[in-house]
DRENPA-3360 file (N, C-alpha, C; in nm, 2 decimals, always signed):
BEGIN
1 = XXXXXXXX = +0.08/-0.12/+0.00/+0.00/+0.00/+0.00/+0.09/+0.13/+0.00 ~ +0.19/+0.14/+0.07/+0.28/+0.23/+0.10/+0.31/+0.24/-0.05 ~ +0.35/+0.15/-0.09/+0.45/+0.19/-0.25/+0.35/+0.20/-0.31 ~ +0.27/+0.20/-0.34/+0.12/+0.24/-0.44/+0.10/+0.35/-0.40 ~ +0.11/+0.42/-0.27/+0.03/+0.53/-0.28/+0.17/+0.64/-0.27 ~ +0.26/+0.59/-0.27/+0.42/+0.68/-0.36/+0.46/+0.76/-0.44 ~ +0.41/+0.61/-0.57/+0.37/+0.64/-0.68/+0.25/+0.69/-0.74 ~ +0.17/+0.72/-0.66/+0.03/+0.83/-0.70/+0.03/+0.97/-0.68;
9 = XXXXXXXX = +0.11/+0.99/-0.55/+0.19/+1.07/-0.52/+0.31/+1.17/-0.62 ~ +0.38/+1.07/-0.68/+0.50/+1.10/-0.73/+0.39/+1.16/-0.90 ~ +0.31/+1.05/-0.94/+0.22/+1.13/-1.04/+0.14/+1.23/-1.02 ~ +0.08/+1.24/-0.88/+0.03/+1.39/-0.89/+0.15/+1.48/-0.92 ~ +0.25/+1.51/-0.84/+0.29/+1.56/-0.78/+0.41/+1.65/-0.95 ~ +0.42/+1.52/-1.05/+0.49/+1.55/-1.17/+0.36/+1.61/-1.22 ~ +0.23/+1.59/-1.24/+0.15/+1.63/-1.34/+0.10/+1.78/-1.29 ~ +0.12/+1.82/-1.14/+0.12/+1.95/-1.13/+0.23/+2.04/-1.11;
17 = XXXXXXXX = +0.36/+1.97/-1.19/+0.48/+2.05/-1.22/+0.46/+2.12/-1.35 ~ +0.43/+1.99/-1.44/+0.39/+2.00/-1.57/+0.29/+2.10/-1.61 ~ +0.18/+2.13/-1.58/+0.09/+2.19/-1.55/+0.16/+2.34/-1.49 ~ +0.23/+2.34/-1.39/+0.25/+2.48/-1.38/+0.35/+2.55/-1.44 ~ +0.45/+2.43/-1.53/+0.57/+2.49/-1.58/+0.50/+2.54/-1.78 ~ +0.38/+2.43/-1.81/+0.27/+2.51/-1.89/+0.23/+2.70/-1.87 ~ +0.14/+2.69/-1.76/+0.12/+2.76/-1.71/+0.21/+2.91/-1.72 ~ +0.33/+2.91/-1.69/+0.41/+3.00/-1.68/+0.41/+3.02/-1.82;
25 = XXXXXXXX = +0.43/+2.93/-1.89/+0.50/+2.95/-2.01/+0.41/+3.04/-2.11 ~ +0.27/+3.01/-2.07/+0.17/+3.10/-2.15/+0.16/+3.21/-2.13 ~ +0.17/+3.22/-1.96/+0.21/+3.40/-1.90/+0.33/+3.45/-1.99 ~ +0.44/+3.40/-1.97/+0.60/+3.45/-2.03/+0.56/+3.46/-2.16 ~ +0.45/+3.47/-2.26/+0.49/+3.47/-2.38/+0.33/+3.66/-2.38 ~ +0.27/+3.70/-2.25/+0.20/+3.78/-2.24/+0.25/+3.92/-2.15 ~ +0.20/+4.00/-2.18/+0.26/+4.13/-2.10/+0.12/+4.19/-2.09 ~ +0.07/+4.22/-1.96/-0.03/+4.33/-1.91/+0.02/+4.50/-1.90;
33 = XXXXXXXX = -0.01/+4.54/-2.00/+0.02/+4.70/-2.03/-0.02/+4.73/-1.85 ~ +0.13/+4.85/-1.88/+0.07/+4.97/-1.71/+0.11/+5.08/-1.74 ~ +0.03/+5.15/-1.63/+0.05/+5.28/-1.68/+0.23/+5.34/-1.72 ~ +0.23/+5.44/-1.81/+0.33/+5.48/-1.86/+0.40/+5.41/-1.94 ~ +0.33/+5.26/-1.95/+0.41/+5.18/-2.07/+0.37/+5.28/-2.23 ~ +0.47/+5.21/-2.34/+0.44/+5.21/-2.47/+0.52/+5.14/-2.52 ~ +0.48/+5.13/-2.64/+0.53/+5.00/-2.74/+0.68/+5.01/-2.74 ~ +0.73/+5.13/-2.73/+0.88/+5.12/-2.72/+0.91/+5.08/-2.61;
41 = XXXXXXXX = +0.91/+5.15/-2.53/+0.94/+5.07/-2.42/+0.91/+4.90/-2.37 ~ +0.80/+4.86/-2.41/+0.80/+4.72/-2.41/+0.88/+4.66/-2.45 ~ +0.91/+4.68/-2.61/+0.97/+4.64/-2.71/+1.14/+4.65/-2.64 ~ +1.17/+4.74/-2.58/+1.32/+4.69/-2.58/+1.32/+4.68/-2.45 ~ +1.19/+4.61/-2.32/+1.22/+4.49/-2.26/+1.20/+4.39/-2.28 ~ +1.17/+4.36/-2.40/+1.18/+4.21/-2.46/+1.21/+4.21/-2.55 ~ +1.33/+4.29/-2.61/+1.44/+4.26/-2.69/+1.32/+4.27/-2.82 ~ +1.26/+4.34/-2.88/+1.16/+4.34/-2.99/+1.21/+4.47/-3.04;
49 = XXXXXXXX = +1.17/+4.51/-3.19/+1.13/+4.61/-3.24/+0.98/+4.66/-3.21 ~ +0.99/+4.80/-3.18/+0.84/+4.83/-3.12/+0.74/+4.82/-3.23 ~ +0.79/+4.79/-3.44/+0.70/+4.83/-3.49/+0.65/+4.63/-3.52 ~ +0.75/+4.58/-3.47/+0.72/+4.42/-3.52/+0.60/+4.40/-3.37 ~ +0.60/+4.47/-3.21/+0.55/+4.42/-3.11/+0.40/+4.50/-3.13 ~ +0.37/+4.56/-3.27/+0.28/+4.66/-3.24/+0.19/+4.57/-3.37 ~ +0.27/+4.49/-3.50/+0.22/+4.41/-3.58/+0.19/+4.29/-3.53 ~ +0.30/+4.23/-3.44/+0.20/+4.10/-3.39/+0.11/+4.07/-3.28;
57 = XXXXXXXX = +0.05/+4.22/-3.25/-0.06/+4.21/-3.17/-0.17/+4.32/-3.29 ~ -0.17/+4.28/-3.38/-0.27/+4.33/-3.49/-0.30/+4.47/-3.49 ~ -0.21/+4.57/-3.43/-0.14/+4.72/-3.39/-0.06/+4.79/-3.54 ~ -0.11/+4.95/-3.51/+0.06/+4.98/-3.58/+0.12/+5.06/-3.46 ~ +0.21/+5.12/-3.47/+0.30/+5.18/-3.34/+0.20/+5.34/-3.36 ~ +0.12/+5.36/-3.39/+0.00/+5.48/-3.43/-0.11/+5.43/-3.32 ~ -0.13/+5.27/-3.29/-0.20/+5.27/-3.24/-0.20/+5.28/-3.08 ~ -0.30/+5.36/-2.99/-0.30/+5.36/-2.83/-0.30/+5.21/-2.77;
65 = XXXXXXXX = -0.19/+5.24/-2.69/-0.27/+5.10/-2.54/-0.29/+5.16/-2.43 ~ -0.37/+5.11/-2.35/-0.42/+5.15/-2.22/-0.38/+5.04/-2.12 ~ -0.37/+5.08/-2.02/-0.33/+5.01/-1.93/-0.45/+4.90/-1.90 ~ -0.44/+4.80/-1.86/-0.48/+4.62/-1.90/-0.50/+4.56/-1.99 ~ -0.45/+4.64/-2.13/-0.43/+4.54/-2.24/-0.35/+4.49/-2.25 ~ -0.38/+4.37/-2.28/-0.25/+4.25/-2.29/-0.19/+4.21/-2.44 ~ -0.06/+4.22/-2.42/+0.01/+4.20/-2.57/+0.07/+4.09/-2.57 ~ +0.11/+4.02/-2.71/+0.18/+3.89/-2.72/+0.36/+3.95/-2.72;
73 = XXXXXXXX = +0.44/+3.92/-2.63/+0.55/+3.95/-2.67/+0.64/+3.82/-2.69 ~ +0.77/+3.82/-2.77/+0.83/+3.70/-2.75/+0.90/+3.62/-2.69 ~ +0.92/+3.72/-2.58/+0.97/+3.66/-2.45/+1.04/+3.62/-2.42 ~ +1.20/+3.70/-2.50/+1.33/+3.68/-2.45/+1.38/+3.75/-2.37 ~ +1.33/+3.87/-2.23/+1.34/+3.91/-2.16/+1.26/+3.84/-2.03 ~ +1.22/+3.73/-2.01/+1.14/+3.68/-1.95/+1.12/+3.70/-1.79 ~ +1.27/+3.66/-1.75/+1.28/+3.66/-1.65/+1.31/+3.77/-1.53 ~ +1.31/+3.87/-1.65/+1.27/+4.05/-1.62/+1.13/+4.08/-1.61;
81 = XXXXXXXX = +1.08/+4.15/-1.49/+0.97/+4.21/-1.55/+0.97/+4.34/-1.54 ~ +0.90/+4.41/-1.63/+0.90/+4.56/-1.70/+0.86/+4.62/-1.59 ~ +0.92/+4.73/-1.56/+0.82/+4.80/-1.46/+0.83/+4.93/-1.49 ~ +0.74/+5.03/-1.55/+0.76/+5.20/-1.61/+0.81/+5.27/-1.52 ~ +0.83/+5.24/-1.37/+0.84/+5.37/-1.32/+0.99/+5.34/-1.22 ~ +1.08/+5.23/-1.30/+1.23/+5.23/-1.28/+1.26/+5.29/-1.38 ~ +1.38/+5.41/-1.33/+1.38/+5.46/-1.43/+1.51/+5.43/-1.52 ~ +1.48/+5.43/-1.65/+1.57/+5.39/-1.77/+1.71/+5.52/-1.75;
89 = XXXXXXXX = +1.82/+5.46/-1.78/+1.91/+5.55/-1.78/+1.93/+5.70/-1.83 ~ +1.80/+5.69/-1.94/+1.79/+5.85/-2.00/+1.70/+5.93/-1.88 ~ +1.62/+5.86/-1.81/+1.54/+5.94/-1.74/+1.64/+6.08/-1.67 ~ +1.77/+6.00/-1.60/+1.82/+6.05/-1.50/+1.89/+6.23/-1.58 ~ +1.91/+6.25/-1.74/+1.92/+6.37/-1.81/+1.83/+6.38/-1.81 ~ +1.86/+6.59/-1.84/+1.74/+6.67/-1.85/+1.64/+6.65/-1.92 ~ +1.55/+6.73/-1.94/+1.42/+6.72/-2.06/+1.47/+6.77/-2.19 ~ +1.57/+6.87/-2.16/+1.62/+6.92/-2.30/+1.72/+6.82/-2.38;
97 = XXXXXXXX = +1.78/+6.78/-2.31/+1.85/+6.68/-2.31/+1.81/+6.57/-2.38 ~ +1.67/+6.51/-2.38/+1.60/+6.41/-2.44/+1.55/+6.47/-2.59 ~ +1.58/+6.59/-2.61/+1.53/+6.60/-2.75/+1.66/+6.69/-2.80 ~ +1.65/+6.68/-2.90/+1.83/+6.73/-2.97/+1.79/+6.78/-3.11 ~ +1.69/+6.87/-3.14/+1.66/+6.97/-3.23/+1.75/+7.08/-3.28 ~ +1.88/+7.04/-3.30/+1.95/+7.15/-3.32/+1.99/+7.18/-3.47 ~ +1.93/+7.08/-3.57/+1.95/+7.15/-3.69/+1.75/+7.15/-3.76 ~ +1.68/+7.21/-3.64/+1.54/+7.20/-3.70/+1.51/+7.34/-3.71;
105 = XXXXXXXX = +1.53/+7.33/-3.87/+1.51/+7.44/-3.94/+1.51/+7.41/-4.09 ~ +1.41/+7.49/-4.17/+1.36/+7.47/-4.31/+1.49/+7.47/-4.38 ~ +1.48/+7.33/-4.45/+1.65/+7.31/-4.53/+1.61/+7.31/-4.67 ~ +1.54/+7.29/-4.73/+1.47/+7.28/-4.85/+1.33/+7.32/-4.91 ~ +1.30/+7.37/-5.02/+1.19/+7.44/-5.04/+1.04/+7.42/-5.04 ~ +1.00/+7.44/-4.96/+0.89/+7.37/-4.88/+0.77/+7.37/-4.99 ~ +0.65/+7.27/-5.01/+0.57/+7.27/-5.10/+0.42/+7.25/-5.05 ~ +0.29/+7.29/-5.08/+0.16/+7.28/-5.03/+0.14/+7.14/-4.96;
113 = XXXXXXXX = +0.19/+7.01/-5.03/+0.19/+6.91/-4.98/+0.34/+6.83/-4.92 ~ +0.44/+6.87/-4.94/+0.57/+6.83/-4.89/+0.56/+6.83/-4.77 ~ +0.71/+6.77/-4.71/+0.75/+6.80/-4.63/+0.88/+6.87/-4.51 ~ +0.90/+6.97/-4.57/+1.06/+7.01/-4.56/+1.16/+7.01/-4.45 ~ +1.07/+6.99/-4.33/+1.18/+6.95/-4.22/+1.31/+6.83/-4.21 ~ +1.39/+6.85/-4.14/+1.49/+6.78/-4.16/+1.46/+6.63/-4.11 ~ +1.43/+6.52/-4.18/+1.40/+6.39/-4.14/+1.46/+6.38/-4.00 ~ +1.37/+6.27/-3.94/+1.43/+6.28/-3.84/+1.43/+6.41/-3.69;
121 = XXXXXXXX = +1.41/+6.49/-3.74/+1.36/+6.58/-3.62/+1.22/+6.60/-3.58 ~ +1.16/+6.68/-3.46/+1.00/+6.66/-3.40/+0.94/+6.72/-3.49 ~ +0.99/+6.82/-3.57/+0.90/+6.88/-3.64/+0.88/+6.81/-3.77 ~ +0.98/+6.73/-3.82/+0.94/+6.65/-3.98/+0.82/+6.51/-3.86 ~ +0.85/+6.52/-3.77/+0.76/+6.39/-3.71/+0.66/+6.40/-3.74 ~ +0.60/+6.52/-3.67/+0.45/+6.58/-3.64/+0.39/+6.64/-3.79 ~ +0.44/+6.68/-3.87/+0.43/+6.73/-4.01/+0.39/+6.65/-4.05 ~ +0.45/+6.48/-4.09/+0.40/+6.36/-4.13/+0.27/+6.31/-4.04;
129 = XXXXXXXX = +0.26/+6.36/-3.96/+0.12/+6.32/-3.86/+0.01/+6.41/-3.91 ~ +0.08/+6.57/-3.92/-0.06/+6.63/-3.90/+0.00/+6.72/-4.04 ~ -0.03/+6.67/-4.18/+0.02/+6.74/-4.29/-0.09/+6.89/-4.28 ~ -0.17/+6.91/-4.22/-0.20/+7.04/-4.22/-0.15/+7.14/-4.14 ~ -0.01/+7.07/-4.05/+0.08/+7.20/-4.00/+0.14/+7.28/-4.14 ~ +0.20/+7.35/-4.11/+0.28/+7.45/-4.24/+0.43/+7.43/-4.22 ~ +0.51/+7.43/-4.38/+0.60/+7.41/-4.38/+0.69/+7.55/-4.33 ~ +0.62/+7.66/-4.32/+0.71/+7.81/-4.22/+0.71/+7.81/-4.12;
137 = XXXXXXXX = +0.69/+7.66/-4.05/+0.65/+7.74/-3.86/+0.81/+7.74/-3.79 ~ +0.93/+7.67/-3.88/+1.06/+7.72/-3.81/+1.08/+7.60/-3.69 ~ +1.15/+7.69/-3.61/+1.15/+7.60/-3.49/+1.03/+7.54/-3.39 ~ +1.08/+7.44/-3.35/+0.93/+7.37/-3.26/+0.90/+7.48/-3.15 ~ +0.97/+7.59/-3.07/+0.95/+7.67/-3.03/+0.88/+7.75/-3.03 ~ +0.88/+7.82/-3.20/+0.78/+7.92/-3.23/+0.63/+7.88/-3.31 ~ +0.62/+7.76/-3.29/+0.53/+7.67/-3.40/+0.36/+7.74/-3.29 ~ +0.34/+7.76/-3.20/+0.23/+7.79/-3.15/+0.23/+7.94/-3.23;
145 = XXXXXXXX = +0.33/+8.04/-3.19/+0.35/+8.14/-3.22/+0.27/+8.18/-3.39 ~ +0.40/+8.12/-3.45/+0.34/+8.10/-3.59/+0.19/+8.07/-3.66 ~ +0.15/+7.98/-3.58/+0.02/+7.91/-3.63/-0.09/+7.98/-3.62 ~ -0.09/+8.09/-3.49/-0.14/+8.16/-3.45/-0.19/+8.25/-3.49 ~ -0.05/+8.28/-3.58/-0.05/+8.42/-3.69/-0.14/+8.34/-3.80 ~ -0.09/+8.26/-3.88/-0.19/+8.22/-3.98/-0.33/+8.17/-3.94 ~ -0.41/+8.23/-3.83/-0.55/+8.15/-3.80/-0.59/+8.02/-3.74 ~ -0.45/+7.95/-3.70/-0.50/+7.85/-3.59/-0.53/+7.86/-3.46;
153 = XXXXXXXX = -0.62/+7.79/-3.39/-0.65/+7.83/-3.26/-0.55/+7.76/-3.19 ~ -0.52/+7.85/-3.06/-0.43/+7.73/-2.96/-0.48/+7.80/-2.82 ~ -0.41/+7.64/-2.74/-0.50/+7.70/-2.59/-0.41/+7.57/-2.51 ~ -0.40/+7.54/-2.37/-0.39/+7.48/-2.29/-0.45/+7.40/-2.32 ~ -0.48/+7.29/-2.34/-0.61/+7.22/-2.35/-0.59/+7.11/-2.42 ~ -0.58/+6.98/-2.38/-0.52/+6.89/-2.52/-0.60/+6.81/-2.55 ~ -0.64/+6.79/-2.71/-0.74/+6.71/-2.74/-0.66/+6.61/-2.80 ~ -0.72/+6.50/-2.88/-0.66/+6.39/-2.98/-0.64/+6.48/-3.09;
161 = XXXXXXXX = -0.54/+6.47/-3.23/-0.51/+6.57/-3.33/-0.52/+6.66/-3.33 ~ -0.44/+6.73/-3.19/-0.37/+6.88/-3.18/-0.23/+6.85/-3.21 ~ -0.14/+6.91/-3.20/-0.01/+6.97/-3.18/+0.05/+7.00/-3.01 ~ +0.10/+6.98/-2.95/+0.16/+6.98/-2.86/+0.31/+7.07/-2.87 ~ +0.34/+7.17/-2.84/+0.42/+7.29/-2.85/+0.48/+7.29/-2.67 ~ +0.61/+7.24/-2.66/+0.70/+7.30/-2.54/+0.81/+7.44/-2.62 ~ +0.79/+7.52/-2.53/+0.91/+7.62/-2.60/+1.03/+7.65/-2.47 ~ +1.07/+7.48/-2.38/+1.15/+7.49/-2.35/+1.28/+7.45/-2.40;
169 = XXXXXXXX = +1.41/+7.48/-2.35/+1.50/+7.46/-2.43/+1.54/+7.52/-2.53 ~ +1.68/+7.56/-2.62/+1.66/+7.62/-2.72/+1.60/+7.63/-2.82 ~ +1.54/+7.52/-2.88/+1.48/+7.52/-3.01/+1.31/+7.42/-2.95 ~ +1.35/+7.42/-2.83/+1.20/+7.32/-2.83/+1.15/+7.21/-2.86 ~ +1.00/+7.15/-2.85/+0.99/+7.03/-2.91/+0.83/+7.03/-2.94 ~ +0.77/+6.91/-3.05/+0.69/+6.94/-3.11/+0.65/+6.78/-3.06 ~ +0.50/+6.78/-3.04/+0.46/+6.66/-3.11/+0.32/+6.60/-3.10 ~ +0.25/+6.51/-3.18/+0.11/+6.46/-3.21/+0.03/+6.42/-3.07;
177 = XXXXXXXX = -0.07/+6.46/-3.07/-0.15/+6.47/-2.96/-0.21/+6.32/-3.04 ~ -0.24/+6.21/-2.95/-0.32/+6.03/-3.00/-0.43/+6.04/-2.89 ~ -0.39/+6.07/-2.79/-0.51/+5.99/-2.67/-0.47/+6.13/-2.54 ~ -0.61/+6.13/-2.45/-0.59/+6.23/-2.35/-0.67/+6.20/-2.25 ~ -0.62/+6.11/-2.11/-0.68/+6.08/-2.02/-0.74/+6.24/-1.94 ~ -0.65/+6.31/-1.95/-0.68/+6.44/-1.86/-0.57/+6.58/-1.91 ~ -0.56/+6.65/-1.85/-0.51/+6.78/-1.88/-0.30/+6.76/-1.81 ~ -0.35/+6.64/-1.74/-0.20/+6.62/-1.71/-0.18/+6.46/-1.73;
185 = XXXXXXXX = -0.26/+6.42/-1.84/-0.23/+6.30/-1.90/-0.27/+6.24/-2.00 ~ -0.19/+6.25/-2.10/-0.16/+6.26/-2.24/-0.03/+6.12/-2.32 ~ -0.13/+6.08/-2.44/+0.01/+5.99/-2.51/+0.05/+6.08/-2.66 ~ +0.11/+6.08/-2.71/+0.13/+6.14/-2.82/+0.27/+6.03/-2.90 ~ +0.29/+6.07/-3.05/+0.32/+6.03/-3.11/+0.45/+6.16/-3.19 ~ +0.59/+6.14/-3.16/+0.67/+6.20/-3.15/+0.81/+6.13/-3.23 ~ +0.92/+6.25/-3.31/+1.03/+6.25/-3.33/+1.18/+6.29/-3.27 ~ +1.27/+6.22/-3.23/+1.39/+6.31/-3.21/+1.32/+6.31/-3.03;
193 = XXXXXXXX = +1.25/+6.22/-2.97/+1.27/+6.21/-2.84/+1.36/+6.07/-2.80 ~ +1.43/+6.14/-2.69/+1.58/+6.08/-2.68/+1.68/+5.98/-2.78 ~ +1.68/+6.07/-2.88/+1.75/+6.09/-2.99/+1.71/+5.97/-3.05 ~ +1.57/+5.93/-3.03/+1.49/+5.83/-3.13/+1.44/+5.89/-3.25 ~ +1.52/+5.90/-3.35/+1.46/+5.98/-3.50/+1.34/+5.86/-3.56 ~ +1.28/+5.77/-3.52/+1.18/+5.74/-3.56/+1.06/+5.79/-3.51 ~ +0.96/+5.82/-3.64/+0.82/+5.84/-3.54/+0.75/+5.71/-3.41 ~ +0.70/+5.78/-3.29/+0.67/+5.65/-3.23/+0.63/+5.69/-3.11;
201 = XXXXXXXX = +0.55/+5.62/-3.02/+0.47/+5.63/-2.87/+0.63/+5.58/-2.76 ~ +0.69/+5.69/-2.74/+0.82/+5.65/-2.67/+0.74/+5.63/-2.51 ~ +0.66/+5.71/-2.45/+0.66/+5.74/-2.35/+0.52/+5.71/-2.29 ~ +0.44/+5.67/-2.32/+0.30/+5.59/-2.29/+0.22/+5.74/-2.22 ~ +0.13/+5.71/-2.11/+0.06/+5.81/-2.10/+0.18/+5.89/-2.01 ~ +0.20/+6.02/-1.98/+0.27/+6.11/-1.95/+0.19/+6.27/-1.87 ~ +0.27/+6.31/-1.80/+0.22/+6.45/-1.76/+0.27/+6.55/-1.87 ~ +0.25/+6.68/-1.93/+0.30/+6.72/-2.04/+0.33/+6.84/-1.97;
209 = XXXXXXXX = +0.26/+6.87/-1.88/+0.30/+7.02/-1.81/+0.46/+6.95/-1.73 ~ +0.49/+6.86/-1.74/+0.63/+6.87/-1.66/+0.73/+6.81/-1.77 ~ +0.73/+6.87/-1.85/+0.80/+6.81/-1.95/+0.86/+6.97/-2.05 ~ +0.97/+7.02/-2.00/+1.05/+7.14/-2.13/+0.95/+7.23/-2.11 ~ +0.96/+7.32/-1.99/+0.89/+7.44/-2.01/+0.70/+7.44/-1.99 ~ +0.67/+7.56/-2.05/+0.53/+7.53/-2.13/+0.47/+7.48/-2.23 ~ +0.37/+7.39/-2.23/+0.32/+7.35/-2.37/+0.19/+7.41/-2.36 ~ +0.19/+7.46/-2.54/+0.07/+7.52/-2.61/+0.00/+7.41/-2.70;
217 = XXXXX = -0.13/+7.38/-2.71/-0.19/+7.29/-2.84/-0.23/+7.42/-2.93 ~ -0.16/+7.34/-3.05/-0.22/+7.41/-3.18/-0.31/+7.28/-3.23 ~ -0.46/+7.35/-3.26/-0.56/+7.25/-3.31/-0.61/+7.34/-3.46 ~ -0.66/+7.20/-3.53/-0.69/+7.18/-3.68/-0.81/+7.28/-3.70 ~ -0.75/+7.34/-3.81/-0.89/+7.41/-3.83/-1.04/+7.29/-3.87;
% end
């Protein structure tokens, strides 16, 4: 009896290894969005491209996540888990410091539907987002300023497809208003933040008033 009930023992006891080493394994291949995530940031804790982690969850890097949506990641960081509010080594430099606009300025002759900013900077970003900015507005600094002059409205206030204008720092920074939980929480869609010259959701939902100064929205006519 003893050795019979050993080995029933020994089979439970393997079939709920099995079972939980399953288990994990379907977790490790999932990620529960949290606040302040974004696809980049996911993406390079689990060793992914943000625009491949954003296609094989049927995404483009355009599209919002909210916090408890769950994504498929591949799950070669596994035995890390992500957490947004350790902060990444860039955190610890300034705000100006995270955007590096220093040759954003009109280099070529701008056209009703072009784009003339210098690839790669916040302002060719947001241009490619919101092609009804103007190719005169100069630096991301003066871009409220300017818009202003030509009959756009701007205000404190951030909706989805505004413009987002800080005019801290020398030359400033620009970038696409996507989603707006509140007035001090905002995702947007941005160039040339921390010298990521791709368009893309670097920074998930964010405060925007603590971020380079003041920001102004310029919104679509």
């Amino acid at each position: 009896m003893k050795k019979t009930f050993a080995k029933a023992t020994l089979g439970l006891t393997s079939t709920a290894f099995l079972a939980t080493i399953g288990a994990q394994a379907v977790h490790a291949d999932s990620y529960v969005v949290q606040q302040g995530d974004s696809f980049f940031a996911i993406a390079s804790a689990n060793g992914m491209n943000p625009y491949e982690l954003a296609a094989n969850n049927g995404k483009t890097i355009f599209d919002t996540i909210n916090p408890g949506d769950v994504l498929q990641v591949n799950g070669t960081a596994l035995a890390q888990t992500y957490n947004p509010y350790s902060a990444p080594a860039y955190e610890a430099t300034s705000d100006a410091a995270l955007v590096s606009d220093t040759e954003d300025v009109v280099l070529n002759t701008p056209t009703d539907y072009g784009n003339s900013y210098p690839i790669g900077q916040c302002t060719w970003g947001v241009k490619e987002m919101a092609p009804w900015a103007s190719n005169w507005w100069g630096n991301a600094n003066t871009w409220a300023i300017n818009a202003g002059a030509q009959g756009y409205a701007t205000g404190n206030i951030p909706v989805p497809g505004a413009i987002a204008v800080w005019d801290g720092g020398e030359y400033g920074h620009v970038a696409y208003v996507t989603d707006v939980q509140s007035d001090s929480s905002i995702q947007v869609l941005e160039a040339n933040y921390n010298r990521q010259k791709q368009i893309n959701n670097y920074r998930g939902y964010f405060n925007p008033n603590e971020f380079m100064g003041g920001v102004t929205y310029i919104y679509p006519n």
